[in-house]
DOVOKE-44612 format. One record per residue (C-alpha): x, y, z. Coordinates in nm, 4 decimals. Each point is the difference from the previous one (the first is absolute). Layout:
% DOVOKE-44612
> X,Y,Z
...
//
This chain:
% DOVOKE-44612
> -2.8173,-3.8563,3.2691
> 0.1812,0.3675,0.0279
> 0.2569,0.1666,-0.1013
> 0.2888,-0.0015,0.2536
> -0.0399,0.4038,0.1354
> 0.3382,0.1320,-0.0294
> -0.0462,0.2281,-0.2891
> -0.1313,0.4164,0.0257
> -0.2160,0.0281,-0.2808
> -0.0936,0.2582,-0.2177
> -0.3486,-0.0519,-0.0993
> 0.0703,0.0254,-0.3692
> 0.0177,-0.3099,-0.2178
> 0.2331,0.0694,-0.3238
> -0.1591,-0.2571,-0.2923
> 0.1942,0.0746,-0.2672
> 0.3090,0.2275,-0.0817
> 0.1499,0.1307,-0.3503
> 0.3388,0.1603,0.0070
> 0.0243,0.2066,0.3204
> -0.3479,0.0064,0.0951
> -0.2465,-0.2584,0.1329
> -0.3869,0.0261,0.0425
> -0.2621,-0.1101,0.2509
> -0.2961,-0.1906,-0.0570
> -0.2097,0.2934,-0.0897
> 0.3318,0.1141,-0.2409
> 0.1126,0.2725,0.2366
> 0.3385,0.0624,-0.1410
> 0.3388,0.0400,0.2124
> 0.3413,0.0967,-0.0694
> 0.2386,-0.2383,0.1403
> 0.3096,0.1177,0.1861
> 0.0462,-0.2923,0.1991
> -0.0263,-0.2872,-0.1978
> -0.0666,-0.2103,0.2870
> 0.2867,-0.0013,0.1728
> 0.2213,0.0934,-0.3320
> -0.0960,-0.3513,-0.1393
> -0.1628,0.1668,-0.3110
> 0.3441,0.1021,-0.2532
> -0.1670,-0.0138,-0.3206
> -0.3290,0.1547,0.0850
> -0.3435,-0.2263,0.0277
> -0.0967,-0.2397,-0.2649
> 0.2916,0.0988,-0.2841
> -0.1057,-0.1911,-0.3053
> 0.3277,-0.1757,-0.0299
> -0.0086,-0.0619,0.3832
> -0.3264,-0.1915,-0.0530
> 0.0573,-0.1407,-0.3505
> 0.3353,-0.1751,0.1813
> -0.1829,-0.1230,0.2882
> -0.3308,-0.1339,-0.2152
> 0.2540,-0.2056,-0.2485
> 0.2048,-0.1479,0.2482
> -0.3255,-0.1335,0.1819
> -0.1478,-0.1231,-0.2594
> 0.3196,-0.2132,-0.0898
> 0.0926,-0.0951,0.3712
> -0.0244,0.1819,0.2923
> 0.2174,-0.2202,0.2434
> 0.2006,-0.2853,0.0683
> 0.2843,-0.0029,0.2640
> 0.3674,0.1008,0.0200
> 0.0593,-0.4212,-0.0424
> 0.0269,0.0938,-0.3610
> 0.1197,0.2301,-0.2553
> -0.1504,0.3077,-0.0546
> 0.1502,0.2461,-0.2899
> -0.1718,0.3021,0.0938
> 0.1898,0.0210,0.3051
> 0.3429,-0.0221,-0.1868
> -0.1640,0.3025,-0.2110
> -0.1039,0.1671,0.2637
> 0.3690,-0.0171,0.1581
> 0.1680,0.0801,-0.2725
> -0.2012,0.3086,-0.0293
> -0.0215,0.1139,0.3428
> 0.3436,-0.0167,-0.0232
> 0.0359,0.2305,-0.2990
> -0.2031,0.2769,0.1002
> 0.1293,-0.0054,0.3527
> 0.3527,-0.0024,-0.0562
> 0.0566,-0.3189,0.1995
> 0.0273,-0.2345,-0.2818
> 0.3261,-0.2082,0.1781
> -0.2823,-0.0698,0.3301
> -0.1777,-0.2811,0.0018
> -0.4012,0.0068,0.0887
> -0.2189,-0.1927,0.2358
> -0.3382,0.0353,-0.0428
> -0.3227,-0.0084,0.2594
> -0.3498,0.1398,0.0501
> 0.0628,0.3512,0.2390
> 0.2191,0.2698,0.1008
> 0.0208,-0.1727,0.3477
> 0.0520,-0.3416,-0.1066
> 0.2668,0.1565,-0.2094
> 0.2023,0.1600,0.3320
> -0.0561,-0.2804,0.1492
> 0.2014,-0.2270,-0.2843
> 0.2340,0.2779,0.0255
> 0.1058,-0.0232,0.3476
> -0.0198,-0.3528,0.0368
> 0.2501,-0.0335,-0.3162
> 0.1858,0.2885,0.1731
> 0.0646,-0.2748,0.3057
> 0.0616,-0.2958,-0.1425
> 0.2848,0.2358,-0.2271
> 0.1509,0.0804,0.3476
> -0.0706,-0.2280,0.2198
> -0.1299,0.3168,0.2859
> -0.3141,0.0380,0.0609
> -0.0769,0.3705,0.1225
> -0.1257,0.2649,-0.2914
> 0.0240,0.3792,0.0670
> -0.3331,0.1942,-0.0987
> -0.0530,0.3524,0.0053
> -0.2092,0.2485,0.2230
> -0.3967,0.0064,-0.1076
> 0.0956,-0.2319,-0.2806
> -0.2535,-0.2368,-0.1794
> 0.0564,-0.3290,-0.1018
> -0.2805,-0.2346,-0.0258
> -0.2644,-0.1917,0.2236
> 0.1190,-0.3192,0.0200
> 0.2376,-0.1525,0.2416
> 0.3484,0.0853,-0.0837
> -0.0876,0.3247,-0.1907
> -0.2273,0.1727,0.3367
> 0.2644,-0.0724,0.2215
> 0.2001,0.2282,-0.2462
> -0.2730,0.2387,-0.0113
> -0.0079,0.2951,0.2788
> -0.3667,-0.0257,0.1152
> 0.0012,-0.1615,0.3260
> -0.4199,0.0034,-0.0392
> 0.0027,-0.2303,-0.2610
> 0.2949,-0.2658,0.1232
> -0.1408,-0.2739,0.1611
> 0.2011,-0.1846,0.2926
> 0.0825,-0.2680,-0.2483
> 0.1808,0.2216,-0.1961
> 0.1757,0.2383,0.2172
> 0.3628,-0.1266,0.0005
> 0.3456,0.0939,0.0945
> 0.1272,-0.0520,-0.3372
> -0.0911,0.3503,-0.0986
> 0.0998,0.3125,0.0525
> -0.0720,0.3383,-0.0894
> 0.2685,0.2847,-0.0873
> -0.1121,0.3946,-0.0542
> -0.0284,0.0304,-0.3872
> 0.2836,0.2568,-0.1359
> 0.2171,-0.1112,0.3278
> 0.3042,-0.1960,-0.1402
> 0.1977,0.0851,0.3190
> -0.3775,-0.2121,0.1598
> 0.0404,-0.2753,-0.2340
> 0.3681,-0.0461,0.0627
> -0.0701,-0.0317,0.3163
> -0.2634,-0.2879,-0.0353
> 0.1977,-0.1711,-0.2150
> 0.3340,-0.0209,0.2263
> -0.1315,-0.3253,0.1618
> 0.0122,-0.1832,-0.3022
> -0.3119,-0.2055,0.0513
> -0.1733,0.2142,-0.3030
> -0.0117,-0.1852,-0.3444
> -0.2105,0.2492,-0.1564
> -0.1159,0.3475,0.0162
> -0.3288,0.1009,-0.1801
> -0.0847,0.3511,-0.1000
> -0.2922,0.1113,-0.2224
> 0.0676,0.1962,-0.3000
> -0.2500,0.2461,0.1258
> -0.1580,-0.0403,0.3244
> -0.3714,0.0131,-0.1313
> -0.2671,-0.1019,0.2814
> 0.2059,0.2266,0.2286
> -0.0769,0.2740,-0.2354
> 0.2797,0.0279,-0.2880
> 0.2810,0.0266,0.2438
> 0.3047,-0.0130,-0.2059
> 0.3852,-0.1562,0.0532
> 0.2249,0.2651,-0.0832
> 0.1793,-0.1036,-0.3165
> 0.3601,0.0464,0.1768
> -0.1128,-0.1855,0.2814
> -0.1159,-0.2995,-0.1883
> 0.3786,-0.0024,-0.1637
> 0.1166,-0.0228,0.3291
> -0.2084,-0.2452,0.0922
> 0.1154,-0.1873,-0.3054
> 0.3773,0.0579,0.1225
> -0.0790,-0.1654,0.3551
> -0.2012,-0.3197,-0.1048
> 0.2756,-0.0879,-0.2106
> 0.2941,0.0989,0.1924
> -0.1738,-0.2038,0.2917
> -0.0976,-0.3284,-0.2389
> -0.4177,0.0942,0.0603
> -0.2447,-0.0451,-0.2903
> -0.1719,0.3306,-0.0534
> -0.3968,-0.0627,-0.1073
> -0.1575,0.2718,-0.2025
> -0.3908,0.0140,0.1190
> -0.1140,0.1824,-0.4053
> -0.3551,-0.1936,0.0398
> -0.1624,0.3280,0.0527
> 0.2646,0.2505,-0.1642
> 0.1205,-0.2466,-0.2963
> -0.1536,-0.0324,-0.3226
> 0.0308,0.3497,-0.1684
> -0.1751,0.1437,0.2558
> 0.3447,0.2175,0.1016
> 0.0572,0.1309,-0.2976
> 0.2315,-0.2615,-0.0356
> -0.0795,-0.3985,-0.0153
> 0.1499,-0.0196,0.3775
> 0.0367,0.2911,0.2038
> 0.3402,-0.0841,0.1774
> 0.1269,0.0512,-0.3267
> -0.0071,0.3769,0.0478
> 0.3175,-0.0725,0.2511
> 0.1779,-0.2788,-0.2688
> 0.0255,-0.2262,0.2115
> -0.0092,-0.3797,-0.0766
> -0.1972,-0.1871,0.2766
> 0.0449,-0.3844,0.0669
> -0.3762,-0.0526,-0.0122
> -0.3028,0.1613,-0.1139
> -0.3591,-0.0413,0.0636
> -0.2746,0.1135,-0.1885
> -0.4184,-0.0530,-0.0320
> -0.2873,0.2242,-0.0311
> 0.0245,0.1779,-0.3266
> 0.2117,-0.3246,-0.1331
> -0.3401,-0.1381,-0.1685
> -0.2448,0.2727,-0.0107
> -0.1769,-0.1780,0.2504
> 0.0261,-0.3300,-0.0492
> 0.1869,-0.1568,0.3368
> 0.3371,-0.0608,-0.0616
> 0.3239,0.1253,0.1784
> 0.3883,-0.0924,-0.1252
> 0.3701,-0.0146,0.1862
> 0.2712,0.1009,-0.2347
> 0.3008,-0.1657,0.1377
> 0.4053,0.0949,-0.0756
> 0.1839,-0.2429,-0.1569
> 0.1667,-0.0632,0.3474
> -0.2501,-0.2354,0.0931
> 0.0002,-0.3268,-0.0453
> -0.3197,-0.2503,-0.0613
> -0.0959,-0.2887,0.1377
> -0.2937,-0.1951,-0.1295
> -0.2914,0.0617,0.3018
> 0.1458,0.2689,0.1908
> -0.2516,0.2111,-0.1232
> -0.3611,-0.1233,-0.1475
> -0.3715,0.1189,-0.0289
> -0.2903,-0.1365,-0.1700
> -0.1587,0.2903,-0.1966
> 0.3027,0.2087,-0.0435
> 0.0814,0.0652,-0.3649
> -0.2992,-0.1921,-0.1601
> -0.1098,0.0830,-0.3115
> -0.2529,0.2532,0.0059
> 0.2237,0.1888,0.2477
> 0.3251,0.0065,-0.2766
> -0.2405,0.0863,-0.2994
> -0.1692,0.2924,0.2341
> 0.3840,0.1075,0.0996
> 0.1257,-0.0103,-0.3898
> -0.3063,0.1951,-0.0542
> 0.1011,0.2731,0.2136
> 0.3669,0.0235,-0.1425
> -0.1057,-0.0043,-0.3417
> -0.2192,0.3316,0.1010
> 0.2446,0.1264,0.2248
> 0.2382,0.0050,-0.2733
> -0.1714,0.0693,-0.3271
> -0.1680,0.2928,0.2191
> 0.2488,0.1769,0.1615
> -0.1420,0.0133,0.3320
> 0.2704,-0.0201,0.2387
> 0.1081,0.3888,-0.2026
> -0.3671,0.0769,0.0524
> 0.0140,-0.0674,0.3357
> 0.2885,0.2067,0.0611
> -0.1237,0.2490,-0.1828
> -0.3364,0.0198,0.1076
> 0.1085,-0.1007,0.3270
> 0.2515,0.3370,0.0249
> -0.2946,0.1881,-0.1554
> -0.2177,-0.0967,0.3487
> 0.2803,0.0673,0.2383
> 0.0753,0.3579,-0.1453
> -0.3206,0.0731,-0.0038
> -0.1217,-0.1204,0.3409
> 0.3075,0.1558,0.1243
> -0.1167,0.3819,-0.1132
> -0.3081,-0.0798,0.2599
> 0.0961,0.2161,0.3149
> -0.2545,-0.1952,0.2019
> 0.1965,-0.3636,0.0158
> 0.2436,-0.0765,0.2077
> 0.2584,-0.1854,-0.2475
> -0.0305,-0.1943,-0.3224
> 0.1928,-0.3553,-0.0008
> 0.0583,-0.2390,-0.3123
> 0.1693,-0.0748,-0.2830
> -0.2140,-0.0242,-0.3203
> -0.3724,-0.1868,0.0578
> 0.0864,-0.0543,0.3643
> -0.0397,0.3162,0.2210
> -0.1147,0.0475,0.3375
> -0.2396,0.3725,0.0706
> 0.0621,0.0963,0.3512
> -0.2774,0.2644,0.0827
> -0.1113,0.1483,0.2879
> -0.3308,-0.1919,0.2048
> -0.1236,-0.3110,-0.0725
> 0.0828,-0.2310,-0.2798
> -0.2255,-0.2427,-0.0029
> -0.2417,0.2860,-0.0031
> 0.1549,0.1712,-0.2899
> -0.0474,-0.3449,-0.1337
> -0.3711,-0.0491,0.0159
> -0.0824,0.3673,-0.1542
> 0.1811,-0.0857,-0.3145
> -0.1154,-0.3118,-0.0092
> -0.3922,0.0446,0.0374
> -0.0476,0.3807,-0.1152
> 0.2601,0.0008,-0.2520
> 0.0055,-0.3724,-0.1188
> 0.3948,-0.0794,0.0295
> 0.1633,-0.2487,0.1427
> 0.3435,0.0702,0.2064
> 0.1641,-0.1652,0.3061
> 0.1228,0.0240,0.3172
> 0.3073,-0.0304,0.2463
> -0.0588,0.1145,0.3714
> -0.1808,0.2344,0.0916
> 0.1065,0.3286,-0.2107
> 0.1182,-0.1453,-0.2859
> -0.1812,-0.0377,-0.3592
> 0.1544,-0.3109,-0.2661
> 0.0062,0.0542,-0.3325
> 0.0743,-0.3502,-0.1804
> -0.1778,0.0239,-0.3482
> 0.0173,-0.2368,-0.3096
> 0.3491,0.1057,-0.1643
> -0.2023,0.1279,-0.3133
> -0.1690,0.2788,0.1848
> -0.0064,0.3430,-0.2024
> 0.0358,0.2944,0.1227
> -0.3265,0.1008,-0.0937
> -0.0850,-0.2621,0.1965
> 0.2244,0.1423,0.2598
> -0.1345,0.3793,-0.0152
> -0.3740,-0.1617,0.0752
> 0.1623,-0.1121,0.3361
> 0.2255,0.3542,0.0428
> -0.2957,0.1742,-0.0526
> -0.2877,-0.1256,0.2530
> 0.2957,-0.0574,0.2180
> 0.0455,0.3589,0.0418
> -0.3137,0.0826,0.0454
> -0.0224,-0.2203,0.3104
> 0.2779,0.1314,0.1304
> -0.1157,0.3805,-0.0798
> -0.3052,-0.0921,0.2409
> 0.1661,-0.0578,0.2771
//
């Protein structure tokens, strides 16, 4: 048997990582400043990230949500805490799109409507509800493509308001930052607005923070930046340190009903004990400062680089617009200069590293960056 072909491979094979660097089989290192996909918060193989996950399988690695389980209570508790959304309550499953997808079918049965609102070149997941959210017609299938969901111009209330006068919407979803299409960012005034309109109009507004949660703003969420309070909240990725595991934080309007939502893995043990893991570092290590700080360190300096077009992001999430090809720019750092970045169309360069980056680490990047871009 093969592999399925839908992947674009580098031929590199990362076999083990330490912090934010991982090494091939002949121990090639790389800096890592994508974190595949922004999944890696903590950096690879953190002592206390492994010493939580090796414990907890060694005393029980699963049993299903037909029993208790403490470490999720923990978990919640926590989450809670650090987030600043200890009054929500917190459903937990195995990925970011599993997670929108919980979200907008709780969004429904709250209302009783059945249409969401999605934004222009927004990303939401792979699976069924979650694509048809998601503005890529190439990878919507004809089962999914739906008349349930629209899409509004991001930073367009007077667009939005103009969806949302048929009253069939019971939910808009907007990502913190737009990250696959290439750190596009919701104004922080328009997002207020938006807050103003969903709940003048009685429709649940869905934060998508499964890429731009987690610290990785410079704050845990990054619609927190505007103040604003949304009904739901999704996260994943970085939520783990790799582990799979995704979360809906839920307002206190909502009301439970035993089975309305339900998964198998979600929440299992190894997952919570990964997730406390990455609190417990998140916290005792400051990172969500450090990634504002060295996050604001890479913006002002990228931005002093006459030959980019513009510099997006907040904190470890910014988006390098440059002249040419991407994916090109891509492949020299990666094979001559042994660093790993992403990408986002065609022109723009990802930065998504593990929220303990230094900027040392940072000025290795700055450095043979520049010198690409002084060969052009």
């Amino acid at each position: 048997m093969n592999l399925f072909d839908v992947y674009s491979l580098y031929d590199i094979e990362p076999v083990r990582g330490e912090g934010s660097y991982v090494y091939d089989s002949d121990g090639t290192r790389y800096l890592d400043l994508y974190g595949g996909h922004a999944v890696i918060s903590v950096g690879h193989a953190h002592p206390r990230y492994v010493k939580a996950i090796a414990d907890q399988v060694a005393r029980l690695g699963f049993y299903s949500n037909s029993v208790q389980n403490s470490l999720q209570t923990r978990f919640a508790r926590r989450l809670g805490k650090i987030s600043g959304y200890d009054d929500y309550s917190l459903f937990l499953c195995n990925s970011g799109a599993e997670a929108n997808e919980n979200a907008i079918k709780l969004a429904s049965f709250h209302t009783g409507k059945s249409k969401v609102l999605a934004f222009d070149k927004a990303f939401h997941g792979r699976t069924s509800g979650a694509v048809a959210a998601t503005d890529n017609p190439a990878i919507v299938s004809p089962f999914n493509r739906t008349l349930n969901v629209e899409f509004a111009r991001l930073n367009d209330i007077a667009d939005v308001e103009r969806h949302l006068a048929s009253g069939e919407f019971c939910a808009v979803i907007v990502e913190g930052i737009q990250g696959v299409a290439g750190i596009r960012m919701p104004e922080d005034d328009f997002l207020r607005q938006l807050r103003d309109l969903t709940e003048r109009l009685g429709v649940v507004l869905i934060a998508d923070e499964i890429q731009s949660g987690y610290g990785r703003s410079g704050k845990f969420f990054a619609h927190q930046y505007s103040g604003i309070r949304p009904d739901i909240i999704t996260c994943a990725k970085g939520i783990a340190n790799g582990f799979p595991m995704g979360a809906v934080l839920i307002s206190p309007e909502f009301e439970a009903r035993k089975g309305m939502l339900g998964t198998t893995f979600g929440g299992n043990h190894l997952a919570c004990a990964a997730a406390l893991s990455v609190l417990d570092i998140i916290e005792d290590e400051n990172l969500i400062d450090n990634a504002a700080s060295v996050g604001q360190y890479f913006i002002d300096r990228l931005k002093k680089m006459p030959q980019l077009k513009d510099v997006r992001g907040r904190g470890l999430m910014i988006g390098v617009e440059i002249e040419g090809s991407a994916s090109e720019m891509r492949k020299r750092l990666l094979f001559d200069h042994h660093i790993f970045t992403g990408g986002a169309g065609a022109t723009t360069v990802r930065l998504l590293p593990a929220l303990n980056l230094s900027k040392e680490q940072a000025d290795i990047f700055l450095k043979e960056f520049q010198n690409l871009l002084n060969e052009k």
